[in-house]
C-alpha positions in Angstrom: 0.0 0.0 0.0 1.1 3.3 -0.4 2.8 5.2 2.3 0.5 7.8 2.8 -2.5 5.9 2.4 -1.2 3.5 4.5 -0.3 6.7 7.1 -4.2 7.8 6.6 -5.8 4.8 7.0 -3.6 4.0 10.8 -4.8 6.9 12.0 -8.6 5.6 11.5 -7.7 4.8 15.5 -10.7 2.5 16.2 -12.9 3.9 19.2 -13.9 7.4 17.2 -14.3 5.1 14.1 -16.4 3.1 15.6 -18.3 6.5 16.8 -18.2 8.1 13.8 -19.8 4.9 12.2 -22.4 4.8 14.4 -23.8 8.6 14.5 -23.4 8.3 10.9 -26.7 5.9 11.4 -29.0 8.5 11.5 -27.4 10.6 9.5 -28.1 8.1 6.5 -31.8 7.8 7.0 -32.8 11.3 4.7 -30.6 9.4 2.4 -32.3 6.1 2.8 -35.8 7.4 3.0 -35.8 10.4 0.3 -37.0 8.5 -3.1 -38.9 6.2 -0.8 -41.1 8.9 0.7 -41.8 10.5 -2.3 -42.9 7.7 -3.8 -45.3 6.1 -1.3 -46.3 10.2 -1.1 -47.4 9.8 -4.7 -48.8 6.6 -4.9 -50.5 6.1 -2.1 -51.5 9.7 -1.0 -51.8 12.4 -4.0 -52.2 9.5 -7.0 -54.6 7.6 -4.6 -56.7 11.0 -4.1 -55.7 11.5 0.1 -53.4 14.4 0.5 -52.9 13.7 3.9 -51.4 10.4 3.5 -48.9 12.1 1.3 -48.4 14.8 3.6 -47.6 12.7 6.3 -45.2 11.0 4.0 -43.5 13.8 3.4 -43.8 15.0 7.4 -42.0 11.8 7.6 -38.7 12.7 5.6 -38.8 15.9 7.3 -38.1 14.3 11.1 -35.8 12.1 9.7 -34.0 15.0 8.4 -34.1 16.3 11.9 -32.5 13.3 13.2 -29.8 13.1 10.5 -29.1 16.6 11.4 -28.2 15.5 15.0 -26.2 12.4 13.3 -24.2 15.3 11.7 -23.5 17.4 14.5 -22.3 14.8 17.1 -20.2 13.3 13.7 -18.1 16.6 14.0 -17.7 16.0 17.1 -16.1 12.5 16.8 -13.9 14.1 13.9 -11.8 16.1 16.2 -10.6 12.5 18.4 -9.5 11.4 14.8 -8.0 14.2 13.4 -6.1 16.4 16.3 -3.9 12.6 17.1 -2.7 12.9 13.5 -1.7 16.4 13.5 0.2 15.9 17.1 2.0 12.6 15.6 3.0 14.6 12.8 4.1 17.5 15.1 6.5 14.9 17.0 7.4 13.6 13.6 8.7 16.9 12.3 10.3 17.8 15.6 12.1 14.6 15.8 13.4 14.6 12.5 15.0 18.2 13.0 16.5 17.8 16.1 17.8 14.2 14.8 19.3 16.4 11.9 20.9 18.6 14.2 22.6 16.6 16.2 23.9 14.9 13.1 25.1 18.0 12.2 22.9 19.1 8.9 20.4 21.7 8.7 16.9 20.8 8.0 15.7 24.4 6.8 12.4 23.4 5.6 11.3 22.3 9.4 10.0 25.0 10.2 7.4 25.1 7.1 6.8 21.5 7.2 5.7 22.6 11.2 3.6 25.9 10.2 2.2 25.0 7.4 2.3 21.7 5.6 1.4 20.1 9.0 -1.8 22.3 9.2 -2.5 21.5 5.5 -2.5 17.8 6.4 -4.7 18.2 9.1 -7.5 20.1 7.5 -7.6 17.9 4.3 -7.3 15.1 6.1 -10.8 15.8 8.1 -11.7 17.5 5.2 -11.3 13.4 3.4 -13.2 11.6 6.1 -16.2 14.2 5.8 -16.6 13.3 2.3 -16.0 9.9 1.9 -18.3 9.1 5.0 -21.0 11.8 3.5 -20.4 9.7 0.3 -20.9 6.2 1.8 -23.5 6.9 4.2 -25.9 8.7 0.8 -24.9 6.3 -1.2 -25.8 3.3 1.4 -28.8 4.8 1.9 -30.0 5.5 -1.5 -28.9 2.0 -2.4 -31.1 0.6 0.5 -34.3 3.0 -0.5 -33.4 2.1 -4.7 -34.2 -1.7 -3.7 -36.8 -1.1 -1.5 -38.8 1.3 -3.8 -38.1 -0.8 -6.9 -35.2 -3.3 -7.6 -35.4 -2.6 -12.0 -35.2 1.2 -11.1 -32.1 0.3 -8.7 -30.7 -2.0 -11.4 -30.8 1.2 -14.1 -29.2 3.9 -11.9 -26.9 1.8 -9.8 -24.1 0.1 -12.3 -23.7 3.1 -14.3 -23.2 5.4 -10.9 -20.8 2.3 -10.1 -18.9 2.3 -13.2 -18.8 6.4 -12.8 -17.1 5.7 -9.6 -14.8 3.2 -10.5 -13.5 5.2 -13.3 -13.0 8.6 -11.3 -10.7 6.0 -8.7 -8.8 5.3 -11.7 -7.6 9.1 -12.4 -6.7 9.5 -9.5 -3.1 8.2 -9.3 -2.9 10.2 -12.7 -4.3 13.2 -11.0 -2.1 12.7 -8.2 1.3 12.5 -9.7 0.1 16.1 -12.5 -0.1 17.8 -9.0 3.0 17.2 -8.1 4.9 18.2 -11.5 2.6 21.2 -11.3 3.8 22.0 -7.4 7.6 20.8 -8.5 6.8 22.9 -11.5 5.7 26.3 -9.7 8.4 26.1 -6.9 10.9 26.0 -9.4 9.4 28.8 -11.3 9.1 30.9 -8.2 12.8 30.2 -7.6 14.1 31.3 -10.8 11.5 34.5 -11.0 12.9 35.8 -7.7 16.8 35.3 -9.3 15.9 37.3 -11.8 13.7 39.7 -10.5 16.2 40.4 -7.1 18.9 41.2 -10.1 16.7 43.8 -12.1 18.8 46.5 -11.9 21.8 45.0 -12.5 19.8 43.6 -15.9 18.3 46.9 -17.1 22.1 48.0 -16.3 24.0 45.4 -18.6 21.2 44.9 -21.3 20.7 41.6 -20.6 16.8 41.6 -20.6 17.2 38.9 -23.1 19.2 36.7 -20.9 17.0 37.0 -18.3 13.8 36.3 -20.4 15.0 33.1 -21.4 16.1 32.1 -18.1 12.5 32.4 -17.0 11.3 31.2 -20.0 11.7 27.6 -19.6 10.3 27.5 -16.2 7.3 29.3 -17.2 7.0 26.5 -20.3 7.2 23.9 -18.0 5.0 25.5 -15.4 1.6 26.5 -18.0 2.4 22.2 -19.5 1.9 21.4 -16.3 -1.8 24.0 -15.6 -2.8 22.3 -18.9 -2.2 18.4 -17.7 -4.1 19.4 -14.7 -6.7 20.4 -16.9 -6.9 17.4 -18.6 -7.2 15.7 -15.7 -10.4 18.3 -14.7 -11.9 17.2 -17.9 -11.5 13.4 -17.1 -13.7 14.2 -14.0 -16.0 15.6 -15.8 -16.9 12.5 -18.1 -16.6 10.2 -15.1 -19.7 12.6 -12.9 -21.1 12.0 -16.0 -21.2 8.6 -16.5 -21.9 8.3 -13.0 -24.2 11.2 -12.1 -26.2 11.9 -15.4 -26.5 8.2 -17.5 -28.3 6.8 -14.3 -31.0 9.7 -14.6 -31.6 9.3 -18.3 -31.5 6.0 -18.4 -34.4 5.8 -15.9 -36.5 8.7 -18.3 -35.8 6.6 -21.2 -37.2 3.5 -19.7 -40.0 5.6 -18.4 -42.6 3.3 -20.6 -40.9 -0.1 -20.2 -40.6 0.4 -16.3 -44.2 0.9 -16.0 -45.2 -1.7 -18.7 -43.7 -3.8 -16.2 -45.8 -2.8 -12.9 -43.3 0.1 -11.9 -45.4 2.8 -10.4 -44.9 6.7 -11.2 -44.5 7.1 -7.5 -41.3 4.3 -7.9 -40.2 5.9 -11.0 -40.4 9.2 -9.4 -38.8 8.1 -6.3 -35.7 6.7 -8.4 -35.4 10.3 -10.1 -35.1 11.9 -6.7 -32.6 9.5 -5.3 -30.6 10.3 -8.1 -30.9 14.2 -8.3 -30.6 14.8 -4.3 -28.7 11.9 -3.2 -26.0 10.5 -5.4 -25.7 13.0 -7.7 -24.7 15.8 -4.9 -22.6 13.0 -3.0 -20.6 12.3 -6.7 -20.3 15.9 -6.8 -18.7 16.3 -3.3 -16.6 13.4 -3.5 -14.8 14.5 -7.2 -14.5 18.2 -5.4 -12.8 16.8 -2.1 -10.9 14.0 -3.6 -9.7 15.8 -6.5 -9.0 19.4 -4.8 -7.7 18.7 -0.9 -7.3 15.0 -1.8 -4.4 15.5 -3.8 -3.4 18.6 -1.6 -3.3 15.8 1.2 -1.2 13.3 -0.8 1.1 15.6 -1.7 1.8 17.2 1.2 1.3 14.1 3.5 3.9 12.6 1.1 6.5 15.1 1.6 6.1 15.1 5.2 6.6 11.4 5.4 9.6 11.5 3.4 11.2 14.6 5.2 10.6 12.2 8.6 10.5 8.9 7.9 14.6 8.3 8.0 15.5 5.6 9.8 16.3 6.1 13.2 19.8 6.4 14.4 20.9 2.7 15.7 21.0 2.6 19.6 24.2 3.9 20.8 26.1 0.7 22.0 28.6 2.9 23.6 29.2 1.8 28.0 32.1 4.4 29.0 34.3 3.7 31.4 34.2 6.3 33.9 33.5 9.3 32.9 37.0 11.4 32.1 36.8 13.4 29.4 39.8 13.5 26.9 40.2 15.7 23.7 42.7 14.3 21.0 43.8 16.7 18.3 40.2 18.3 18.0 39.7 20.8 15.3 36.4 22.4 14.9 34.9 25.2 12.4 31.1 26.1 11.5 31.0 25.2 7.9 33.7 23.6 5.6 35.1 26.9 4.2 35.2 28.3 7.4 37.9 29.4 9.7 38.3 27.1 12.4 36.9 27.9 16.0 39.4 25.2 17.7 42.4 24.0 16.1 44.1 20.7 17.4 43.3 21.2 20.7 44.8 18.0 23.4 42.6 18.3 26.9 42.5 15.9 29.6 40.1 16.2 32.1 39.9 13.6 35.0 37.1 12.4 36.5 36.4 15.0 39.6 38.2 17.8 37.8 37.1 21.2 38.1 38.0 23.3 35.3 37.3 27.0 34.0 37.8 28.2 30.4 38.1 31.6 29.7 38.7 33.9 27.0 37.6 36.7 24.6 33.4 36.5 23.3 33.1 34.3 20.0 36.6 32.5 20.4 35.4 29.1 21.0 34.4 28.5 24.9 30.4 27.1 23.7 32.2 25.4 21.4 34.3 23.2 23.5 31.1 22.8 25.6 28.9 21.5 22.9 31.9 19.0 21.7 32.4 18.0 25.4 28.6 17.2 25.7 28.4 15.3 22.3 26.2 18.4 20.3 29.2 18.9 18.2 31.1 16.3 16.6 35.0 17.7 15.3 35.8 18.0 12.0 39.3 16.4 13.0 40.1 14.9 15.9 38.4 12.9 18.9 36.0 13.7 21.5 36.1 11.0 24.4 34.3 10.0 27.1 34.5 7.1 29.4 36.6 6.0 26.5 34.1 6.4 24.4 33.3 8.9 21.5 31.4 11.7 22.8 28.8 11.8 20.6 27.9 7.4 21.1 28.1 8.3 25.1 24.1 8.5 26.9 22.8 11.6 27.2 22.3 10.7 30.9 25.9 11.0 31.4 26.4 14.8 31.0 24.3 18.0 31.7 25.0 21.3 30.0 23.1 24.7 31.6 23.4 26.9 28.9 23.3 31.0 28.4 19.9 31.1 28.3 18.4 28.3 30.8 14.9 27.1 29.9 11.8 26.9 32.4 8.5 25.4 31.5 5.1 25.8 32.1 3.8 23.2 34.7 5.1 22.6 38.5 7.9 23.6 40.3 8.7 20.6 41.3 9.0 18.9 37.2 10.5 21.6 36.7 13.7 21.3 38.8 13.0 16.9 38.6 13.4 17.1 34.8 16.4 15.0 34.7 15.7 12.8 38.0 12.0 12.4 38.1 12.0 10.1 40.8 14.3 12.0 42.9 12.6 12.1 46.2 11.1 15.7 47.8 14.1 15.9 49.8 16.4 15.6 47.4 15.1 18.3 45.6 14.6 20.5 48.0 19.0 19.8 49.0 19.9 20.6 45.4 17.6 23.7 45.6 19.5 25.1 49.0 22.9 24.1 47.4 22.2 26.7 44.6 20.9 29.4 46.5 17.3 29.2 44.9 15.5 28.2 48.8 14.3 31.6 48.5 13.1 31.6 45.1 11.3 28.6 45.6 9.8 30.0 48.5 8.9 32.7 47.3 7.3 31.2 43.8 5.0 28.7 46.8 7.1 25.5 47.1 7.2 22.5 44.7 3.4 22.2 44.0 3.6 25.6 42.6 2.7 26.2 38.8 5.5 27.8 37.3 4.8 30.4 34.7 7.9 30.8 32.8 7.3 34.1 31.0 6.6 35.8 35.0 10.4 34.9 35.5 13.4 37.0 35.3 16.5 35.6 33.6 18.6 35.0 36.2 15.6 32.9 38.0 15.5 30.3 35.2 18.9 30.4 35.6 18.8 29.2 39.2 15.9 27.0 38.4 18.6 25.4 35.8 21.5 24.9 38.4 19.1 23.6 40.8 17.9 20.9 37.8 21.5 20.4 36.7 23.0 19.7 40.8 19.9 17.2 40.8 20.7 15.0 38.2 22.5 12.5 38.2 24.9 13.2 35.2 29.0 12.7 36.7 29.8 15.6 34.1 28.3 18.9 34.8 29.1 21.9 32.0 28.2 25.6 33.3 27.9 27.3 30.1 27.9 31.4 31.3 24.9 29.8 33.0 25.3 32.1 35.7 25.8 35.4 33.7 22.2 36.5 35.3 23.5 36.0 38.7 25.2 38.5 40.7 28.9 37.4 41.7 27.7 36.5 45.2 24.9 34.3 44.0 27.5 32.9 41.3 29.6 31.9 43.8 27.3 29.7 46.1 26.3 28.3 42.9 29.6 27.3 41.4 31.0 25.8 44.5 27.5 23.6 45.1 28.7 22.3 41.7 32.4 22.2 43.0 31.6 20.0 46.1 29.1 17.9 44.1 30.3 14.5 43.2 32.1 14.6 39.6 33.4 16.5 37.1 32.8 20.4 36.5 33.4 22.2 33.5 32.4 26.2 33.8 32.7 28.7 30.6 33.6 32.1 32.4 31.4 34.8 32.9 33.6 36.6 34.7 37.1 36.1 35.9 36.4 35.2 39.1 35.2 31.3 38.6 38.7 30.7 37.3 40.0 32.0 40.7 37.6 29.3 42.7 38.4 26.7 39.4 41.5 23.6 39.6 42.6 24.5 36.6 42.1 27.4 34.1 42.2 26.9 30.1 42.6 30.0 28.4 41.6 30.2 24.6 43.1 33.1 22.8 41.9 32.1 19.3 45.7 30.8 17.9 46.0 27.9 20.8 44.8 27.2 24.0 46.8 27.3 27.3 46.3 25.2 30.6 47.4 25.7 33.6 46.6 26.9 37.6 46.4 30.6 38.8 49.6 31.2 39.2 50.8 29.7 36.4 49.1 31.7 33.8 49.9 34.7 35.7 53.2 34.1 34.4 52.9 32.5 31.3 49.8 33.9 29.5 49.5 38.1 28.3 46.1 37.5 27.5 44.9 35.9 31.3 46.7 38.9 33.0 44.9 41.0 31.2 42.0 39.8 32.2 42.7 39.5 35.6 43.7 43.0 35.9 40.1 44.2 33.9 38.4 42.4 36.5 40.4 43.5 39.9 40.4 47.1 38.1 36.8 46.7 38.4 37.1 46.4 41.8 37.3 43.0 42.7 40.4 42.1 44.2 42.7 39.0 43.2 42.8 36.0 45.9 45.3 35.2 47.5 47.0 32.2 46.8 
């Protein structure tokens, strides 16, 4: 089966089916009753010479209408536990597949439409399908069931045709289907070309090369009206098709007008055939041809290239077990782009496990950088990242936590808030990592752990205390403190950094300011031509660039401590 059909037809999930089927009961009686009423109206009441009997008929169809009308209104209801599932599987679909393409590395720039749009277009075709082709099945089930009942010749002259109308509309379809996509492939590529040309006008009109520039366009445009006109080939197969189905059935039944009632078929029957096909099927053929050939193909389409932007196979489970958790850099060269000027350039670190180390050096020379290689975000160009042993980027997420720059708080409760990454850590843990950062009085002040957190009510250095307290809680042995104080004041900075410091592990802390270095093991200064490790002391005497920013930052008034 086709992907996308086969996509369409899972998400039939089989409770709202089942409720959908069985509202769609009364919806079908109009359909079922409408050529029957009318003919028992004619026949025996206004033929027969008593009005009322046909009246009452008629009164009939009318409360069945009523009752159909409910069918419909709770059916719309039962739409929305069919539809909303597939537009939130979708959702997770897209969102998967981008973040899966960037931690490989690649940008996936059409996410974000896929997400905006093309998921929304789904959504509403897709209920915009099961409308339809239920509408369709429950008139035509219904007028099949009244066609027999009112008179089985009149059913056998308007239901094969109709049939055959049917059969030969499916058929198109995987014509129809693959014209839409030439025309869509057709249009992007003319859109693409059109703004080439028309972001260069001036520089056209300029050189004289109008002619150029025509025939540049001109082949798109060729291929984009061949395109419109297979389309509207297609729109004129339709059209035969609702004709053999829609329009033989009803002249058949006039033509054999005299040989149905030489053969005991009553006007009311032959009247009540004529009605089943003008309000009933020839309105459901219409509908279906309009939704299946319109946002039926829009779905396919757009489905389609959904599922193939998503469906890549997943990445194989990362077999890596470190051992341990140091963390060693081999050689590591890193740069944003292939033609672009490396960030790190065969940098050697070793950090063992417990270390506590600070990196410091100038904005935009590399320090996130390092951070996102050390957590496995960002795999070297050249070079090895390691682990445990283990390349960074096979090693369990569980086994580092980075608090970045800009820490993240969600709506919901305090207390999944700062559990994120230790969900079953026990109230009084939580409530230890919270005092360790220096967020008690937050917390207290936000109403304890069953508080809802709105995230938009915090400042930025509260979500960064929320993030420290999340980070001490986990259990990760490798803890990376991206600036993820820079909100803090240096007091508040402190407590937090040496929580970290006397917590179990390994501590890795991108410099804010100068003074983490001072409470840091070890320093690593990057000066964007190498990188330099050392203690306090040391790179007092062996690196320009730390002394200078030591002395910006006791200039500033914070003195230097003593050794």
């Amino acid at each position: 089966m086709n992907p996308v059909l086969r996509y369409a037809v899972a998400g039939l999930r089989r409770r709202p089916a089942l409720a959908l089927a069985a509202w769609s009961v009364p919806e079908a009686l109009p359909s079922a009753l409408l050529g029957l009423a009318v003919a028992r109206a004619v026949d025996d009441g206004f033929l027969a010479g008593r009005p009322r009997v046909g009246l009452a008929w008629l009164g009939a169809l009318l409360l069945c209408g009523l009752a159909g009308a409910v069918g419909a209104r709770q059916v719309f209801r039962a739409l929305g536990d069919l539809v909303e599932p597939v537009r939130d599987d979708l959702v997770r679909r897209v969102v998967t597949g981008a973040l899966r393409a960037g931690a490989a590395g690649r940008a996936d720039d059409g996410a974000v439409a896929r997400l905006t749009r093309q998921v929304e277009i789904v959504r509403d075709t897709y209920a915009g399908l099961i409308v339809v082709c239920r509408g369709f099945l429950v008139t035509v089930a219904g007028a099949a069931a009244g066609l027999l009942s009112v008179a089985p010749l009149v059913a056998l002259l308007i239901l094969p045709p109709f049939a055959l109308g049917c059969a030969m509309f499916v058929a198109t379809l995987g014509v129809a289907a693959g014209r839409y996509r030439a025309a869509v492939r057709a249009d992007e590529r003319l859109a693409a070309t059109a703004g080439t040309v028309l972001a260069a006008t001036r520089d056209i009109a300029a050189r004289g090369a109008e002619e150029h520039a025509a025939a540049m366009v001109a082949g798109p445009v060729a291929e984009q009206a061949a395109a419109e006109r297979a389309l509207a080939g297609v729109a004129a197969l339709r059209t035969l098709c609702f004709a053999v189905g829609g329009w033989v059935p009803l002249l058949a039944v006039l033509a054999a007008g005299p040989w149905l009632v030489g053969r005991g078929v009553t006007a009311g029957a032959v009247l009540g055939g004529l009605t089943y096909v003008l309000f009933g099927l020839q309105p459901a053929l219409s509908r279906l041809f309009a939704g299946l050939g319109g946002s039926g193909l829009r779905f396919v389409v757009t489905l389609g290239r959904v599922l193939e932007a998503t469906d890549r196979p997943a990445p194989p489970p990362r077999p890596a077990t470190p051992r341990g958790y140091a963390v060693a850099l081999r050689g590591v060269t890193f740069g944003y782009g292939r033609h672009a000027e490396p960030v790190l350039r065969a940098l050697d670190l070793d950090l063992p496990e417990g270390d506590h180390l600070a990196v410091v050096g100038p904005s935009g020379i590399g320090k996130s950088t390092l951070a996102g290689l050390v957590c496995g975000l960002l795999e070297p160009g050249a070079g090895t990242v390691l682990v445990g042993g283990c390349p960074a980027v096979e090693v369990p997420e569980r086994a580092r936590v980075l608090i970045p720059q800009e820490a993240y708080a969600f709506a919901g409760s305090l207390r999944d808030n700062l559990s994120y990454l230790h969900p079953s850590a026990p109230d009084a843990r939580v409530a230890a990592a919270v005092e360790a950062v220096g967020a008690a009085p937050l917390v207290t002040r936000l109403g304890g752990l069953d508080a809802t957190l709105r995230p938009a009510e915090l400042s930025a250095g509260e979500r960064q205390l929320l993030a420290l307290a999340r980070a001490y809680l986990s259990p990760a042995p490798v803890a990376v403190l991206d600036e993820a104080t820079c909100h803090l004041d240096p007091a508040a900075e402190r407590v937090a950094e040496e929580a970290f410091a006397a917590r179990p592990g390994t501590l890795v802390v991108i410099a804010h300011r100068i003074s983490s270095a001072f409470r840091a093991r070890r320093v690593l200064v990057l000066d964007g031509t190498g990188a330099t490790l050392g203690g306090h002391e040391t790179l007092l005497a062996s690196s320009p660039l730390y002394r200078e920013l030591v002395g910006h930052w006791t200039a500033a008034g914070t003195p230097t401590p003593t050794p």
